[in-house]
BAKE-903364 format. One record per atom (N, C-alpha, C): residue in three letters; x, y, z. Coordinates in steps of 0.02 Angstrom, whole numbers, plus 50000, padded with zeros to 5 digits. Example, Ala and Ser with C-alpha at 12.3 -4.5 7.8 and 13.67 -1.06 7.14 Angstrom:
ALA506604971650390/ALA506154977550390/ALA506604983550390/SER506424988850354/SER506844994750357/SER506455000250394/
This chain:
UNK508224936649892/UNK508124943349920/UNK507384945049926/UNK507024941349872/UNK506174945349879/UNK505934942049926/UNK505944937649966/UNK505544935850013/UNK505494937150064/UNK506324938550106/UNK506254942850154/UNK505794950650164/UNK506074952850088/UNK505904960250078/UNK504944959650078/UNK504774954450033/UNK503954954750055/UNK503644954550119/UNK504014947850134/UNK503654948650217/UNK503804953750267/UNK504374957350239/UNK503974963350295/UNK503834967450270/UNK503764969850206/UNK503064972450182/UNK502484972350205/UNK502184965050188/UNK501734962450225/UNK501464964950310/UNK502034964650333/UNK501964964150411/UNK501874972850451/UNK502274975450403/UNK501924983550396/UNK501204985050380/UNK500824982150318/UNK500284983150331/UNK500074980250376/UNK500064972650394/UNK499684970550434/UNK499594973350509/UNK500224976850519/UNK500134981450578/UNK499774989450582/UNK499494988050522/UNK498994994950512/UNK498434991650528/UNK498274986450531/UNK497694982750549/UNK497074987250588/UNK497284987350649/UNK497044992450718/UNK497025000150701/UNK497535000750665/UNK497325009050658/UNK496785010850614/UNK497085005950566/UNK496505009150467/UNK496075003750459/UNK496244996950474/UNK496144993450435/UNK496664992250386/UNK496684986450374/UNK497264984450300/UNK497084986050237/UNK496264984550234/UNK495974988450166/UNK496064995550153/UNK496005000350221/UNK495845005250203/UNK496525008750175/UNK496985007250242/UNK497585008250246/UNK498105008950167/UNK498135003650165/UNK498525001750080/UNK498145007050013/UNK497455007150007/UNK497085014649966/UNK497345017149978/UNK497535020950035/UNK497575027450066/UNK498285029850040/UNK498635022950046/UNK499515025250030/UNK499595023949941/UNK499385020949915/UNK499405021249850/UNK499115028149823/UNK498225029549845/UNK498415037249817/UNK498605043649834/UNK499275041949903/UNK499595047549933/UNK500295047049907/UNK500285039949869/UNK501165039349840/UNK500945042849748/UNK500535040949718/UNK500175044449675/UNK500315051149661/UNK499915053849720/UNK499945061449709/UNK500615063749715/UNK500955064949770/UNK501715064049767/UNK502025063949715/UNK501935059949672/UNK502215058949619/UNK502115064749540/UNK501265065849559/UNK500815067949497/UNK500785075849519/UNK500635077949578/UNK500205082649628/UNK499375082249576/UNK499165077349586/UNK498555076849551/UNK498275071849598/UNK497615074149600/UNK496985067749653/UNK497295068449692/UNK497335075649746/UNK497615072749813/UNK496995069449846/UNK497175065649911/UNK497025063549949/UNK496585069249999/UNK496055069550043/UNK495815071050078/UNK496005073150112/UNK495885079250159/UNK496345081750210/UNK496595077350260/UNK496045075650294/UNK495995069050357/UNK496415063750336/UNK496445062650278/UNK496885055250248/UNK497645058850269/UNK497765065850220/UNK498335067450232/UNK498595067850298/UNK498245070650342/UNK498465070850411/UNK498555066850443/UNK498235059250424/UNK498425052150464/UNK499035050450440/UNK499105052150377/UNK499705048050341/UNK500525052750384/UNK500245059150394/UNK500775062250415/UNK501105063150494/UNK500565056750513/UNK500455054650620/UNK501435051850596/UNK502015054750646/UNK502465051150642/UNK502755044150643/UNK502115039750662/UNK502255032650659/UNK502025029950589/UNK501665033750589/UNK501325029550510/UNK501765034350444/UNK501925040050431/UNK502585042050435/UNK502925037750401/UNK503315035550454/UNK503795029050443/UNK503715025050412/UNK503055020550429/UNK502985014050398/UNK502695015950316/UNK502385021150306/UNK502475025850229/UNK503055022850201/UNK503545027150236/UNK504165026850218/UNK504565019950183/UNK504375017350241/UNK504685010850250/UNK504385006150192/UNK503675008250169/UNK503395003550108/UNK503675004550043/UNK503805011650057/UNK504135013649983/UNK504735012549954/UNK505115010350041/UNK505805010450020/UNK505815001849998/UNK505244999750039/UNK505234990849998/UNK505164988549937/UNK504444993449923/UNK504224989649841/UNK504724994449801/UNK504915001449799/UNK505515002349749/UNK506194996449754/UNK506384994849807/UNK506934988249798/UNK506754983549774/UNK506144981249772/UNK506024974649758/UNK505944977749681/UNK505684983549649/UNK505464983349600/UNK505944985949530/UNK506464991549562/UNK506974993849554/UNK507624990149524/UNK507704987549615/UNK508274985049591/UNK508244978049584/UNK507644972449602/UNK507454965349605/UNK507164965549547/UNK506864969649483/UNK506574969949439/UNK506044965149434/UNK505494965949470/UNK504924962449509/UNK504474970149492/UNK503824965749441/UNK503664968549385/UNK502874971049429/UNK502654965449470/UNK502004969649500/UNK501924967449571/UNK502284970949637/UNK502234971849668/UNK501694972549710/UNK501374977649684/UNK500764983049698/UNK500274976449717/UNK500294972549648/UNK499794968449628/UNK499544963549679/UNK500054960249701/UNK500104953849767/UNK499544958549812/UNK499874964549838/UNK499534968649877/UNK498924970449881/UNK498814974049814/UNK498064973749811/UNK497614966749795/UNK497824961849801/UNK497334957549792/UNK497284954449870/UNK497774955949913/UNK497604954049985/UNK497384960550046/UNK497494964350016/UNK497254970350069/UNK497054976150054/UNK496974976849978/UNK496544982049948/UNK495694982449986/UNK495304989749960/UNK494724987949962/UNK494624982149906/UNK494824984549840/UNK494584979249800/UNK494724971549810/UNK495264971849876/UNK495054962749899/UNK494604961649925/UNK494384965849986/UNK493714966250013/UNK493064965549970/UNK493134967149913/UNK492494966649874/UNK492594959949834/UNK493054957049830/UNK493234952849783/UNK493174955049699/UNK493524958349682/UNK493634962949646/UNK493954963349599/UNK494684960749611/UNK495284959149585/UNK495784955049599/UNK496014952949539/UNK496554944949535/UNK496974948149487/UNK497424949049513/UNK498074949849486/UNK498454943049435/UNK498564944649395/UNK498714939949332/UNK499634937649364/UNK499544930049366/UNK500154927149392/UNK500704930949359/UNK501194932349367/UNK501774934149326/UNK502114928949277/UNK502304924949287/UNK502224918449232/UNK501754919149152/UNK501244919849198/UNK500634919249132/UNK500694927749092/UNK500814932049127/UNK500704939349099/UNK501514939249060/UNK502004934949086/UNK502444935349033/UNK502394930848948/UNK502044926448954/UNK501684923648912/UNK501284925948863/UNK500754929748890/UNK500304933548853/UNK500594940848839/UNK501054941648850/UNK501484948648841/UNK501884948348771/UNK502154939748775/UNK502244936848697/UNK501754937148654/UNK501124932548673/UNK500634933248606/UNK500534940548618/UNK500384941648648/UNK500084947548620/UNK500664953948577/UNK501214952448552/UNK501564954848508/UNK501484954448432/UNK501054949048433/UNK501004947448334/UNK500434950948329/UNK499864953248401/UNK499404957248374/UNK499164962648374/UNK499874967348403/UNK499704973848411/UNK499764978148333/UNK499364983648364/UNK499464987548311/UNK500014990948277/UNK500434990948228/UNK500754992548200/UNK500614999048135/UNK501125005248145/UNK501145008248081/UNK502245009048059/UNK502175006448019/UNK503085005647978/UNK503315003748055/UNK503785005448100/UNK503995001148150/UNK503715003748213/UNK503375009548197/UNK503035011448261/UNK502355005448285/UNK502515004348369/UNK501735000348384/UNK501095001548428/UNK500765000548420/UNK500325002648471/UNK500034997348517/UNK500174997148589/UNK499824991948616/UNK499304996248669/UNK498634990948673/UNK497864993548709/UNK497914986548751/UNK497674989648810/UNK497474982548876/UNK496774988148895/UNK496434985748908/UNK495724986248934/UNK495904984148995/UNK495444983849053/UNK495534980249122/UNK496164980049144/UNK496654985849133/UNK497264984149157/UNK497674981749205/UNK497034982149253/UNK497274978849328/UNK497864984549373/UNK498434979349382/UNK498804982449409/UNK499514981549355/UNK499424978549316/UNK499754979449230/UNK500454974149237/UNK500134969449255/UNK500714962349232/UNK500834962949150/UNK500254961849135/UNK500414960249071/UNK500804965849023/UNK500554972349034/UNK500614978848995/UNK501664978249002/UNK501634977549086/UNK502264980549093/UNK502784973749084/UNK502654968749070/UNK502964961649069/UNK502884965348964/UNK502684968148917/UNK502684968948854/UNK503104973248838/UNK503144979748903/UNK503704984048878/UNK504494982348895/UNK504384978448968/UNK505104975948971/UNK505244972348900/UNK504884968348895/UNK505204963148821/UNK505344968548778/UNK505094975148747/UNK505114979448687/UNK505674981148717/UNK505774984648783/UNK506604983948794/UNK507024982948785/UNK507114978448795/UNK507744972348785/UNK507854968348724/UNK507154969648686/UNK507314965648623/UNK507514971648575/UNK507574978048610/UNK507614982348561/UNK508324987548588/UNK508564983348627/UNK509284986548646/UNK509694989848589/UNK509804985748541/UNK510354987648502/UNK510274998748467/UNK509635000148472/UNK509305004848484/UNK509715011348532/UNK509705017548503/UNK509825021748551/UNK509245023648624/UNK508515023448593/UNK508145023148636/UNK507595017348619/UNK507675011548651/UNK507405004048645/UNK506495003848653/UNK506195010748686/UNK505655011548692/UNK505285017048640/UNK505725020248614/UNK505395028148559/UNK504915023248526/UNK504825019148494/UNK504465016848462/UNK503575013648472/UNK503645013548541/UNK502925010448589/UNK502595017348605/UNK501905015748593/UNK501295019848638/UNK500825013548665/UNK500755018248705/UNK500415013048756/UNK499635013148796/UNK499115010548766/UNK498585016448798/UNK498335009648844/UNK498125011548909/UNK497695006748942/UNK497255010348987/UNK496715006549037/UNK496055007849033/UNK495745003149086/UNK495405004049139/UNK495315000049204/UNK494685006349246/UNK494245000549262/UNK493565005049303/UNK493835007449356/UNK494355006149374/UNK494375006549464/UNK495115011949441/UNK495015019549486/UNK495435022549487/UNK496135022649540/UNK495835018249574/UNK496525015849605/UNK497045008849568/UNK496725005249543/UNK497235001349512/UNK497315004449434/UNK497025011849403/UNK497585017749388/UNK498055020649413/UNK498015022049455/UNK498465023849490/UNK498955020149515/UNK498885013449523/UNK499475007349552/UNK499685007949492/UNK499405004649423/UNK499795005449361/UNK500375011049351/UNK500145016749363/UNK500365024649343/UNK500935022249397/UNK500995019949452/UNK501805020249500/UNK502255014649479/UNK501785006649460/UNK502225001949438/UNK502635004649387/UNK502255008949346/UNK502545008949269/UNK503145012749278/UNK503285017749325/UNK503555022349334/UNK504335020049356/UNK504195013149398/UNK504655011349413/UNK504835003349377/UNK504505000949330/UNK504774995949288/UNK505025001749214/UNK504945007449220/UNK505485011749176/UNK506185013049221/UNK506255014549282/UNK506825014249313/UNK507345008949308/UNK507085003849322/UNK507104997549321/UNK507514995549248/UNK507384999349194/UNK507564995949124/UNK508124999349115/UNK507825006449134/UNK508515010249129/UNK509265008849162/UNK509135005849232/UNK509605004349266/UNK509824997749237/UNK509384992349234/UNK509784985449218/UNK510254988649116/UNK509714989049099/UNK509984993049009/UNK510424995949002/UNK510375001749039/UNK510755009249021/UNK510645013348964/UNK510025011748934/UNK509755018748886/UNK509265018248908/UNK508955025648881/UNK508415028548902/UNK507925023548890/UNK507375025348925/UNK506535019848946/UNK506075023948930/UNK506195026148868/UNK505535033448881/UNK505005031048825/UNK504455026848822/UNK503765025848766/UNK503645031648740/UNK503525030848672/UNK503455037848662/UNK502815040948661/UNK502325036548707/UNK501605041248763/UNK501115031948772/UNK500965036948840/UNK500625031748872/UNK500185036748917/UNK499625031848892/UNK498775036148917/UNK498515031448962/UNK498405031149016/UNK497865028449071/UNK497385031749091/UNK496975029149077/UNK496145029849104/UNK495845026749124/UNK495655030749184/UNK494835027049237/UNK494015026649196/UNK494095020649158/UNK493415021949097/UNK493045016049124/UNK492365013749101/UNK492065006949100/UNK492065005249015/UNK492235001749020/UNK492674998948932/UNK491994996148916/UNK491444994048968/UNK491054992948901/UNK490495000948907/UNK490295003148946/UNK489955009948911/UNK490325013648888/UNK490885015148905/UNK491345018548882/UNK491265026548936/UNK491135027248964/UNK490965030949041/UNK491495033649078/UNK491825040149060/UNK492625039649088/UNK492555042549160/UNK492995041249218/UNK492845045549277/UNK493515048249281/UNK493845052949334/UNK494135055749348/UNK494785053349340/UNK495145048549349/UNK495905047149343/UNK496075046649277/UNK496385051049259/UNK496625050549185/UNK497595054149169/UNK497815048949180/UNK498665051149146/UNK498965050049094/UNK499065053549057/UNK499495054348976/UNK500255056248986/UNK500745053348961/UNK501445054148967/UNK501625053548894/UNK502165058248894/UNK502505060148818/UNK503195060148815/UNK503455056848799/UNK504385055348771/UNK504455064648774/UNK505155066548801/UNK505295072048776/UNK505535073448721/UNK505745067348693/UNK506135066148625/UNK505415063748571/UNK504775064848583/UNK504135063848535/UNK504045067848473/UNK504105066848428/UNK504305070248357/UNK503195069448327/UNK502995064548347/UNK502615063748325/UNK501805069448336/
């Protein structure tokens, strides 16, 4: 099923080519699917008003209704990611490499013996989060290994951290929908009980504007 569904993904942006550009294009809809979501960082007026031309409209439409299937219900963990490393600005700059999915399920293992722990609560930190293979390849596993659980996630916080406020913002939609995703394949709740993203430079420590915090409604803590 994912291959069909990519390539015409694909073939939607690539037919933004002439209008936006493919770089510009793909920004533009990540932080207009964003806001949508947040009503936070809207988009520019002019952005909004291209996005709302009835042809482009559609193919909006039409992206969203792809990467939620592929991500939803194909449980296909970074989408976003493929994307932005071929038609982001940040491909244009050479910028960003999206971590194979293979390998981010890998390091989603080790990196379990070394998160932080207090009694069974854990804490996991990614720096450079990218577009969050790895982060979100760690919570599926806390998932599923923690089914037997009324809520398989109460126990995770999650803080991560990336210079570039758009692949915050890709994170902030993947995540949104690899919680859908758990809930539907699972059937209990997917709720961490908080997860902080920030637009920082991890080594000055320099925060800029994109910053989202999410809280379990069920957070006692």
């Amino acid at each position: 099923m994912s291959t069909p569904l990519k390539n015409q993904l694909h073939k939607v942006i690539e037919g933004m080519r002439y209008q936006f550009g493919t770089h510009s294009f793909l920004d533009m809809f990540i932080d207009h699917w964003c806001f949508l979501h947040t009503n936070m960082y809207p988009p520019s007026e002019v952005v909004m008003g291209q996005l709302k031309a009835p042809d482009v409209e559609k193919d909006c439409q039409l992206m969203t209704h792809l990467i939620t299937t592929l991500a939803v219900e194909g449980g296909e963990t970074d989408v976003l990611g493929d994307l932005l490393s071929k038609y982001s600005s940040l491909a244009k700059s050479n910028d960003f490499f999206p971590t194979p999915i293979e390998l981010a399920k890998l390091m989603a293992g080790l990196n379990r013996g070394s998160v932080k722990t207090d009694g069974e609560s854990i804490s996991l930190y990614e720096p450079c989060v990218g577009s969050g293979a790895i982060t979100l390849s760690f919570i599926e596993n806390e998932y599923f290994n923690n089914l037997d659980k009324p809520s398989p996630l109460a126990h995770l916080s999650v803080c991560v951290e990336d210079i570039s406020g758009l692949l915050c913002k890709a994170f902030f939609i993947q995540l949104l929908l690899k919680l859908q995703y758990l809930e539907q394949a699972g059937g209990k709740p997917a709720l961490p009980d908080s997860v902080s993203i920030q637009q920082i430079d991890v080594i000055s420590r320099n925060t800029s504007k994109v910053q989202f915090y999410l809280e379990s409604p069920n957070r006692t803590g």
